[in-house]
PATOR-762127 format. One record per residue: x, y, z of N, C-alpha, C, O in turn; residue in one letter. Coordinates in pm, whole numbers, plus 50000, padded with zeros to 5 digits. Example, Ala and Ser with C-alpha at 12.3 -4.5 7.8 and 13.67 -1.06 7.14 Angstrom:
BEGIN
513194943150780512304955050780513204967050780514244966850846a512854977550708513674989450714512905000350787513415011450804s
END
This chain:
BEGIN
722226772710624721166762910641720386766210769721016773110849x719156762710803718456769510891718476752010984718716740410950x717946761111151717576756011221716286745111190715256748211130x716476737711220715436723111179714666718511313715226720311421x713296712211305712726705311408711996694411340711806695211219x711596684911404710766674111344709796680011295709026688811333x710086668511123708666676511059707046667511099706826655611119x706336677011097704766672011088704026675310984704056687310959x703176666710896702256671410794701096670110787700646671710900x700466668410730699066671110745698016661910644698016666710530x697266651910654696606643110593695066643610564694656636510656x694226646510511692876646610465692126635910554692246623910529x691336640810661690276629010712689056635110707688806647010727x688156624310673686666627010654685956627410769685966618710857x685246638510767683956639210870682736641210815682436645410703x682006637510914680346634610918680126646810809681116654110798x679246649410744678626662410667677706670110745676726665110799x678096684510751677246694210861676126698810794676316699010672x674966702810830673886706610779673386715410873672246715310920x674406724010903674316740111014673026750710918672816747210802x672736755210938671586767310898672676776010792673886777910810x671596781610644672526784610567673326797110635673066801310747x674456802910542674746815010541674636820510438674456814510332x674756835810451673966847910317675726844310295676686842110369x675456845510143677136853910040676286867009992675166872109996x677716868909939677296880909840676496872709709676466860509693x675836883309618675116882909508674356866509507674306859209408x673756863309662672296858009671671416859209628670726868209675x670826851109509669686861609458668766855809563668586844509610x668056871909587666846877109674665506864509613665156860609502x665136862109733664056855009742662566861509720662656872609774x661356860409672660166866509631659356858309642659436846009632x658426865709667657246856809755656966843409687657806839609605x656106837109706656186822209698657556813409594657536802109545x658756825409588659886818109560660156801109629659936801009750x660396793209595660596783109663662156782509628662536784109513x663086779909742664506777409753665196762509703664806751909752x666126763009613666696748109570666946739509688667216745009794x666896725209681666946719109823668636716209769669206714909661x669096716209934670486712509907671026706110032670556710710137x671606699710040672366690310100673236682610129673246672610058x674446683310252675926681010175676186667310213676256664710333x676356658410127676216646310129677746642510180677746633510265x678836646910150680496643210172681216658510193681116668410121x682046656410333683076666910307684176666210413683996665210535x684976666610369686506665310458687906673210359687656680710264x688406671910374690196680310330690226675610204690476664110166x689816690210109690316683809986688656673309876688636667509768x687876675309954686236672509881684936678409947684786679510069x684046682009854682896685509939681666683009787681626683909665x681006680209882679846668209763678396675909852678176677709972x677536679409712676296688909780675126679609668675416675309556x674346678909708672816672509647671766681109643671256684109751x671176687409505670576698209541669636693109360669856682709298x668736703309322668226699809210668896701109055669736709409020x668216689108961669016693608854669016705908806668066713508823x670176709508735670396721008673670296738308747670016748308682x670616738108896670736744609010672146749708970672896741008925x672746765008981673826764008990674386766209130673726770909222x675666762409137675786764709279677516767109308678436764209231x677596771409402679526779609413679746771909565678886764809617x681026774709622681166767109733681976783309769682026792809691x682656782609936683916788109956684086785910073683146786710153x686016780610132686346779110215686616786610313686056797510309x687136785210380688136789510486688776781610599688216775810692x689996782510572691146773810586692106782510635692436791810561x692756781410769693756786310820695026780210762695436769610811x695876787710634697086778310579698316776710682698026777510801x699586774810649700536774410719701466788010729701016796410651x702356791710783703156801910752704026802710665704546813810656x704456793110581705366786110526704526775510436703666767810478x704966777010302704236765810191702886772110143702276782010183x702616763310049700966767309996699716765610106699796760110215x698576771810048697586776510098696546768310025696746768009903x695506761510065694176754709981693736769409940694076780809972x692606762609836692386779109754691026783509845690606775409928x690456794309828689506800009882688276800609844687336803809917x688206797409722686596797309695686996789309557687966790809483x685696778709549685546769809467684566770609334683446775009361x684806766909176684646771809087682986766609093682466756609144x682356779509007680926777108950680766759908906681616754808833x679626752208957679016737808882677796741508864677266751808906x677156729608774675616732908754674946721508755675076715208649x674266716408837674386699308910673446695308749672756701608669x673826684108763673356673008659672126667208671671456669708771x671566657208555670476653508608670216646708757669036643608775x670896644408839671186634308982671066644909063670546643009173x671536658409027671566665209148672296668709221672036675809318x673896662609174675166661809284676136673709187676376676109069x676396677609286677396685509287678826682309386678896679609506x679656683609305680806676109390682076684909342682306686709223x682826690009439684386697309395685386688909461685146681709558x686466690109407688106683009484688956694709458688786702209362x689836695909541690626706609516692126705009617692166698309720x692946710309576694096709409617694526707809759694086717509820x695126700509832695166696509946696256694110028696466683610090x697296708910026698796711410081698946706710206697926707410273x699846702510256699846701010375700036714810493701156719810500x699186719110561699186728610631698986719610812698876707910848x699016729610864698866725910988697476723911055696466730811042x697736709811148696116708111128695236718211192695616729811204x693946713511237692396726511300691546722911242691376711111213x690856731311211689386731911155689376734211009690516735910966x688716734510946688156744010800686796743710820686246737110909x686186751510731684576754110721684596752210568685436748210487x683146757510560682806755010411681356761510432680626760510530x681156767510329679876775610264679356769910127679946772110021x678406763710137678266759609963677006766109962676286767610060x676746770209833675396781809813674916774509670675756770709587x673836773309656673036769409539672036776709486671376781609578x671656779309389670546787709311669936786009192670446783909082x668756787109225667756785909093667396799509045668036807809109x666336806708925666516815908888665766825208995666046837208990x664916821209085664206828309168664566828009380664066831209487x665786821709317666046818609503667496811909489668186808109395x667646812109644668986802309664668996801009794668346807709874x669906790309820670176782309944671266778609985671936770809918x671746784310123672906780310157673216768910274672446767010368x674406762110256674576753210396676176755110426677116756210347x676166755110579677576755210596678126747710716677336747310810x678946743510730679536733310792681506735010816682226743710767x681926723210907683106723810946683726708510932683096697910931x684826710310925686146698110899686606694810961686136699411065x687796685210995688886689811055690066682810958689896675010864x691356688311013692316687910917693786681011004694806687611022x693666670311037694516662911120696206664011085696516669810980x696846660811136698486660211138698896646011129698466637011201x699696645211040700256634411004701766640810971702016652110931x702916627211008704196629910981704686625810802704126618110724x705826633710782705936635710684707116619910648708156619610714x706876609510556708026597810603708596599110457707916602310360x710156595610454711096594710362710656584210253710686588010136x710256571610280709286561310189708226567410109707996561710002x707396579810142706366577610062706696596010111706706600710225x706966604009959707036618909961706766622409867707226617409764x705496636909867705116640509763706016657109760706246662809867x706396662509644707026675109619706866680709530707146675909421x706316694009546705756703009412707186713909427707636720309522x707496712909329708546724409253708036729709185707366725509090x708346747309239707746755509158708586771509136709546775109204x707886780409013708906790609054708226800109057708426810208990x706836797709176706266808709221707116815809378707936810109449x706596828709392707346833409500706956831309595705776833809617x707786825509697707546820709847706966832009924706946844209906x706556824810005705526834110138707006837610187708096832610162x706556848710272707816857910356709196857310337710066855410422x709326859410208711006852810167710806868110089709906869410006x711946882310132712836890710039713626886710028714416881110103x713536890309837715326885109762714926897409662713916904409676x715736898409575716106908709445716276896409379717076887209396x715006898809268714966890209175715846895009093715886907009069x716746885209034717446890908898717166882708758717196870508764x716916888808640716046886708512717296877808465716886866608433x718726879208450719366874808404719686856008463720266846308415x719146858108554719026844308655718146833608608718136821708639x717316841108518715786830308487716326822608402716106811308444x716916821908306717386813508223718076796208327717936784908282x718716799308452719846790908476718266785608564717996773608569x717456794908621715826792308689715516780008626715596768508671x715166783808523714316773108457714746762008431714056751808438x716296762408390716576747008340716846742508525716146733508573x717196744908554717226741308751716106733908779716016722908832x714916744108720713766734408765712856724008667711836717908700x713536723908541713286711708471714136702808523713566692608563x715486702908539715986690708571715826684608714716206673108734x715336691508804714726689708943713756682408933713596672309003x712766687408824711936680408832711706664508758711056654508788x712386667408672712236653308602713356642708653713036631008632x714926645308733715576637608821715036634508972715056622909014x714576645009052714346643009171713346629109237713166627209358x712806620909129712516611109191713436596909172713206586509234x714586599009067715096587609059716326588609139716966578409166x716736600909180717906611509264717556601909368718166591809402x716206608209424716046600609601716096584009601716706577509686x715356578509494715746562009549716726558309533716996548209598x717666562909456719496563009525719756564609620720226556209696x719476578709650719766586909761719536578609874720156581709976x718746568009877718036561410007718496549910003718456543910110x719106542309881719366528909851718336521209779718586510109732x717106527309768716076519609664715016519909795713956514809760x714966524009928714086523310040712866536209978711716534609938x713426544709986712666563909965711916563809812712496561109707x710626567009825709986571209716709256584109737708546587609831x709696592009597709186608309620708966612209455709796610809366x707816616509446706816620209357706696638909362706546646809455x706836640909205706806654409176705816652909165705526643509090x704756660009221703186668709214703346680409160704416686309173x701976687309067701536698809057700806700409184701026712109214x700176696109261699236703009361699476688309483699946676909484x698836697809569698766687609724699496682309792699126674109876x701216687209765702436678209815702366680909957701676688610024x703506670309989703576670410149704906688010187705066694910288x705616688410030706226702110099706526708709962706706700609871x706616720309932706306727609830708126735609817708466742809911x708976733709716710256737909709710306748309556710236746409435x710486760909658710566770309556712256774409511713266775209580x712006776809344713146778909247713796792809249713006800909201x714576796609275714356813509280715416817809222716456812909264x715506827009121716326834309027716506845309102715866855809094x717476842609182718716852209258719516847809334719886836409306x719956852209420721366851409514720506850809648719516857609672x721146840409735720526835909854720976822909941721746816409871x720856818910020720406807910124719816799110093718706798010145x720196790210011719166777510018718806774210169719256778810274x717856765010144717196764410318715666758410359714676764110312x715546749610426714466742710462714156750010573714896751510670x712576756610551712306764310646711186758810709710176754610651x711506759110895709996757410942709826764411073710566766111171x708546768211041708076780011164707606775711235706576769011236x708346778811315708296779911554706676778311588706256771511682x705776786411488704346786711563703676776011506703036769211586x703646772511386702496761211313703176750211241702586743411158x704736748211283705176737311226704956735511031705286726110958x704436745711006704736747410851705926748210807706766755210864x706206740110684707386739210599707486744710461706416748110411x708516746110392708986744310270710366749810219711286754810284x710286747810107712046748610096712486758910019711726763209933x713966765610036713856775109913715406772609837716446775709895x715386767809724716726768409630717096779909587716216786909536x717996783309593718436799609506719566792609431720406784309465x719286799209311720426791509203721996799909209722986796809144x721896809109289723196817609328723216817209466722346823209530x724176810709525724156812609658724616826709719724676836209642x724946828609856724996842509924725796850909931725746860910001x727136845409809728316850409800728496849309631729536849809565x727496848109598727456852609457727996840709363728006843409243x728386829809393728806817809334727566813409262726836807909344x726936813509123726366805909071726526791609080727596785509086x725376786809079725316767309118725346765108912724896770208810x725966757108946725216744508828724256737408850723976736408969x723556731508775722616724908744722496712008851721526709208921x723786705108842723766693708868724136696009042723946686709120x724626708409085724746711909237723236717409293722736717909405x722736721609150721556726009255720696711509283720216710409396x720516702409203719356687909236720506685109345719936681509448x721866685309363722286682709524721816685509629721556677809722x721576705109619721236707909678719946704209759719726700609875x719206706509649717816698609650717796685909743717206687009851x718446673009707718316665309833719236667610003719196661210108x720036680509956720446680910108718766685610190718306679310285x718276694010147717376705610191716386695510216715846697410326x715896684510146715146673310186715466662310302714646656610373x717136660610300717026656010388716996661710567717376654810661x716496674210574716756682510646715036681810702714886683910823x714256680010651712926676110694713106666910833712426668210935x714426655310806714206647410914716216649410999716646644711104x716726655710920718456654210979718406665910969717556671110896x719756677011075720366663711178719936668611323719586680311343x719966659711415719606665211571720556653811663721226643811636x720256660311769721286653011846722456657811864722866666711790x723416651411994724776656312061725816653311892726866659411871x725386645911818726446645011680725976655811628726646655411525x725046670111612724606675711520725036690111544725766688411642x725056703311518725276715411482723956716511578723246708211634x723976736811566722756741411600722076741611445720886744511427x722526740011391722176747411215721376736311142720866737611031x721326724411226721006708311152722076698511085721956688711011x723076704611135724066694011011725386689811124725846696011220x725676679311076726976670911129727756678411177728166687711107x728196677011308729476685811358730856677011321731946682611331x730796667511292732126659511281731746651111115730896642211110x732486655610995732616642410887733176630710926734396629410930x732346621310958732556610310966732326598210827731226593710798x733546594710759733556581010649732386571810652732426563010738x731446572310579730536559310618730366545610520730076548210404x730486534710547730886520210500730276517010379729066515010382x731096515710235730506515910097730806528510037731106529409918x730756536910103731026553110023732266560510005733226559810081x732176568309888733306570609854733416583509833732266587709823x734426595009816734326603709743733966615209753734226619109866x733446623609687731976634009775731326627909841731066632509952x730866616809808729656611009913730056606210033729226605710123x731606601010061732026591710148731176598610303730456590110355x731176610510368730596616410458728906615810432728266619110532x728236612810337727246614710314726426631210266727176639810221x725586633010275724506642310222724746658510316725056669810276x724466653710437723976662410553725256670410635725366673410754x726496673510474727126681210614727086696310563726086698510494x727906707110580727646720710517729446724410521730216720810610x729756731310416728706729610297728646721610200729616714010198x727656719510087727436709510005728846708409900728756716509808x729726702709898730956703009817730606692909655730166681609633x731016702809582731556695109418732886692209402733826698209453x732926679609305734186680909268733986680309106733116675009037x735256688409070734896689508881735716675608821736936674308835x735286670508788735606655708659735846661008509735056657908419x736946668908485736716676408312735236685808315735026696608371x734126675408217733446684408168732146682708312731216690008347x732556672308352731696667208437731636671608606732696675408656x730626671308677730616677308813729646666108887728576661708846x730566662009046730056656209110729706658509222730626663409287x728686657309284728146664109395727526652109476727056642009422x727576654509624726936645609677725416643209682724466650009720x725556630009625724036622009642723676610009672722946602009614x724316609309778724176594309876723926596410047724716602210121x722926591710079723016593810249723316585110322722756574210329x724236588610385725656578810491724496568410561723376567010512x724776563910637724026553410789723826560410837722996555510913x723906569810862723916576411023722346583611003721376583611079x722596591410830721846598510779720416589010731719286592510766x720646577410653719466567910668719026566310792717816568310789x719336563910887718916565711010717776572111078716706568011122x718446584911070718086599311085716416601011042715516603311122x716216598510840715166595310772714496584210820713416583010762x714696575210905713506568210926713576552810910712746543810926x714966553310869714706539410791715426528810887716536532710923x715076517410933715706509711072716536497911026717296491311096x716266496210891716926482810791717256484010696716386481610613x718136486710659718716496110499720076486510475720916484210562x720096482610369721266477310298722626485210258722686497510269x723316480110227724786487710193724636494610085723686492110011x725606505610051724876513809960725256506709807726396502409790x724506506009728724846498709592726016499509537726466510909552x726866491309467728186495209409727886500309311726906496709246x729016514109261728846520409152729966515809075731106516109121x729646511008942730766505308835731606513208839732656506908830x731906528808852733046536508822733746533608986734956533109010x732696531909081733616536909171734866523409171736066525509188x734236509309148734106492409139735576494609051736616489309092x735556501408946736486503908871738436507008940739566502108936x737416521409011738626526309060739426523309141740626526109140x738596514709251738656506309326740066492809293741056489409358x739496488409160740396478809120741716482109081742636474209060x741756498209070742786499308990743616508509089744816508809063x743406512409146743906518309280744596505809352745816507509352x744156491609424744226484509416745776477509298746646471109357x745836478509227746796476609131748016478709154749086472909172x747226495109144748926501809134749206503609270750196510609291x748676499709358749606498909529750136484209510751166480909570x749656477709451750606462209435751456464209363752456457209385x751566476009222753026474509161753816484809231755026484009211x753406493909306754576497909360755216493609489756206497709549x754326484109513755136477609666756166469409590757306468609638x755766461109435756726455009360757886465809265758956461809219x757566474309257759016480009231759536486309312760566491609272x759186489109450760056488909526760776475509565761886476109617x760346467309548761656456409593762246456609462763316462709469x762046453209366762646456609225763906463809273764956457509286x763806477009301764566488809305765546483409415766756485509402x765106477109512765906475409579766606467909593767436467409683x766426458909493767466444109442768336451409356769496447809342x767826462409290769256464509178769786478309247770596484709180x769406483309367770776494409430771566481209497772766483609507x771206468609543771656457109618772996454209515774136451309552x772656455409414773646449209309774376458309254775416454709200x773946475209254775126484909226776026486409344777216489609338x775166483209479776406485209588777496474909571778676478109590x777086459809531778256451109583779006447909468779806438709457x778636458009364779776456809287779786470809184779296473609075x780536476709271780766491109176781646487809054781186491008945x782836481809058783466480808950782626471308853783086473108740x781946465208850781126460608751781276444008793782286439008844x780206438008762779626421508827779446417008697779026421208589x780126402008768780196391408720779206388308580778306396508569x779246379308490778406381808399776756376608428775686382508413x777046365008469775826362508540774816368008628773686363408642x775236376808677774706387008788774426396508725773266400108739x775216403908640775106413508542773676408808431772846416808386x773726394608408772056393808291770806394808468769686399708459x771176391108563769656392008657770066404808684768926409408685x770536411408699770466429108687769856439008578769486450708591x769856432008487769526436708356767996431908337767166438308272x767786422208391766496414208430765806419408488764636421708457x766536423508617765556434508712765086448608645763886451308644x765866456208599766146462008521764996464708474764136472008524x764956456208336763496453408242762566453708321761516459208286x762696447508463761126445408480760386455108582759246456008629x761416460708591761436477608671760606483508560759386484708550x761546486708481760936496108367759596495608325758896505608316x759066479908290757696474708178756546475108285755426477508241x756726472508471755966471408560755976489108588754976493408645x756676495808563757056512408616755776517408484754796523608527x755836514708346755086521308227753726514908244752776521108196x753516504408300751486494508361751676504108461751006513608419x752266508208589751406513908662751136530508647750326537508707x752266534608532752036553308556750546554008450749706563108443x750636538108359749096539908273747776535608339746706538908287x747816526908478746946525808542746616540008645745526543408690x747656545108659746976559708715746586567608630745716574608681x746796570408517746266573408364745076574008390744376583808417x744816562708381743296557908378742406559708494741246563708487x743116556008616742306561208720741716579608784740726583808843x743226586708718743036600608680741856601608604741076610108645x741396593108470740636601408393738816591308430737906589608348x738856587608548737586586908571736246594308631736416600408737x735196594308585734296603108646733906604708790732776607208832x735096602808867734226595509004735636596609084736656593409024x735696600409200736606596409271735946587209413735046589109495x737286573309376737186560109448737976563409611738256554109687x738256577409644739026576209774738666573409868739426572809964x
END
C-alpha cells in the first residue's frame, strides 16, 4: 500500500468570459478581400463549459489547454465540430476530472465559407477537498498513467467481472461501509478519482504525487505474489484503497497509511472487528462463501470525516451468532455443574448409593446427556453460519 497525504480535488468555478484578440489555428480559412469575419463572442466559460455567440449556421471548433494531473484523467484537448443554430450560440460541456488546480485557456474559432474568427481566453480551476459524504468514482479498464505491469490476456476474464461487480456494488458497499453517513456514485466521466482495473499481478494502491497532489487508484486482480483475488476481495479491496484518500496518519498509523496496532472496535465483529484500514486486507472462507472486510471501525470513521456517526448497524447473522454463542456458554457452565454433581455422587459412594440417590443420579445423568446433544447442535449451527460473531 503506498504512502498517503491529504487528499485535495478540484471543483469547476466560473469566470468572467475573456474576449483577448483572436488566435490563428491550423486550417483557418484565409480571409479575401472584402471577406467579412463571423462575429463571435464568448458569452460563458469556466471548468467543464464554454458558450460562444457568433452567426447562424457558422461552424465553429473550440480547443483547450489544461495542465492535467500526474496521476488520474486528463480533460480532453480539443472540442468537437458545432454549427450554431438559428440564435447563434454555440455551447460545449465536457468532462471535468479532478486535476490540480491553475489556469486553463481556451481557443474557440468560428467560420463562415469566406473567413473565420478566433477568441481566446483563460479560467481558473480551483481546489476543493475530496469528502467521504458526497464521492464521485469512475472505474475503468483503461491503462493508468505511469503504471508498468505485464498485462496478462488470461486475466481479462476475472478483469471484467471485477469491474462489473465494482461497479454496480460500490455504491451500496460504501453506505455500509460508513453506516448510511458516505455517498459515492459510479461516473463515466468527471469523478473526483478515477480507479483503474488491471488484468495482471501487482500492488493494489492509492496513488498520490508529491508535486500536484493528483490521485487515483489501481486494483490488480492478482496481487504481487501471484495470489489471484476473488471477486468479492477485490470490491474489499476497492474500499480499503478508498479509504486511504483520507486514512491513516498520525502517531497510531504506519509509514505506509495503515494502523500500526489492530485495535477491536465497538459493534464489530469478525473480519471487520479491526475495521477496513489495516494491511493486509484478510478473507475468511464460509463454504462456498467469502468474507472480507467491509466496515470502517471509529477510529476509521473518524479519520473520513465524519464527527457524529452511529454504531455500526446490527447484522442478523452476526445478531444470530451472537445469541447462540451466548447459549452454549450458558450450557456449558450448566454441565459443568451437572458433571460435577454426578463425579460428587460416584465419589461418595463407590460401592453403589442408596436408591434414592441413585434415581437423582440418573436424573443428573439424563440431563447431562439431552443439555450435552442442544449444545454440540447449537455449535452445529453456529459452525455453519455465513459470518463469524467473534
Amino acid at each position: 500500500m503506498a504512502l498517503l497525504f491529504a487528499a485535495c480535488g478540484l471543483a469547476p468555478t466560473a469566470t468572467p468570459p475573456d474576449a483577448s484578440p483572436g488566435l490563428s489555428q491550423p486550417g483557418a480559412v484565409p480571409a479575401t478581400p472584402g471577406a467579412t469575419p463571423p462575429p463571435i463572442n464568448v458569452t460563458e466559460v469556466k471548468y467543464g463549459l464554454l458558450s460562444v455567440r457568433t452567426a447562424p449556421g457558422v461552424r465553429c471548433n473550440a480547443y483547450l489547454q489544461i495542465a492535467g494531473g500526474y496521476y488520474g484523467d486528463a480533460p480532453p484537448g480539443t472540442l468537437p465540430e458545432q454549427i450554431a443554430g438559428a440564435d447563434g450560440l454555440v455551447s460545449w460541456t465536457y468532462p471535468t476530472p479532478r486535476i490540480p488546480s491553475g489556469t486553463g485557456s481556451y481557443t474557440a474559432k468560428c467560420e463562415n465559407s469566406t473567413a473565420s474568427e478566433t477568441k481566446a481566453g483563460a479560467f481558473t480551476i480551483p481546489t476543493d477537498p475530496m469528502v467521504a459524504a458526497s464521492l464521485t468514482v469512475r472505474v475503468t479498464t483503461d491503462a493508468p498513467p505511469h503504471e508498468t505491469f505485464n498485462p496478462e490476456p488470461s486475466l481479462v476474464p476475472l478483469r471484467d467481472t471485477s469491474l462489473a461487480t465494482i461497479t454496480a456494488t460500490l455504491e451500496s458497499e460504501w453506505k455500509s461501509a460508513t453506516r448510511g453517513l458516505g455517498s459515492l456514485q459510479v461516473v463515466d466521466a468527471s469523478a473526483d478519482i478515477t480507479m483503474f482495473v488491471i488484468a495482471a499481478r501487482g500492488t493494489s494502491v492509492h496513488r498520490t504525487s508529491l508535486s500536484d497532489d493528483s490521485q487515483d487508484i489501481l486494483i490488480y486482480v492478482v496481487d504481487e505474489r501471484g495470489r489471484q483475488r476473488s471477486v468479492e476481495n477485490t470490491v474489499a479491496v476497492a474500499l480499503h484503497e478508498l479509504g486511504h484518500i483520507w486514512c491513516c496518519h498520525g502517531p497510531d498509523a504506519t509509514d505506509g497509511g495503515h494502523w500500526a496496532a489492530q485495535l477491536p472496535s465497538p459493534g464489530l465483529y469478525g473480519v471487520d472487528k479491526y475495521g477496513i484500514m489495516n494491511e493486509p486486507v484478510e478473507c475468511t472462507q464460509f463454504s462456498t462463501f467469502l468474507s472480507c472486510p467491509n466496515r470502517f471501525s471509529d477510529r476509521e470513521m473518524a479519520a473520513l470525516g465524519f464527527t457524529d456517526f452511529p454504531p455500526p448497524a446490527p447484522d442478523p447473522c452476526i445478531q444470530q451468532g451472537l445469541a447462540l454463542r451466548s447459549q452454549i456458554a450458558s450450557g456449558r457452565t450448566t454441565l459443568a455443574d451437572l458433571d460435577a454433581q454426578i463425579r460428587a455422587i460416584e465419589a461418595q459412594y463407590p460401592g453403589g448409593a442408596p436408591p434414592a440417590v441413585y434415581n437423582t443420579y440418573l436424573s443428573l445423568i439424563a440431563q447431562y446427556n439431552a443439555l450435552n446433544e442442544l449444545t454440540n447442535e447449537r455449535i452445529r449451527q453456529l459452525n455453519g453460519l455465513p459470518c463469524d460473531s467473534s
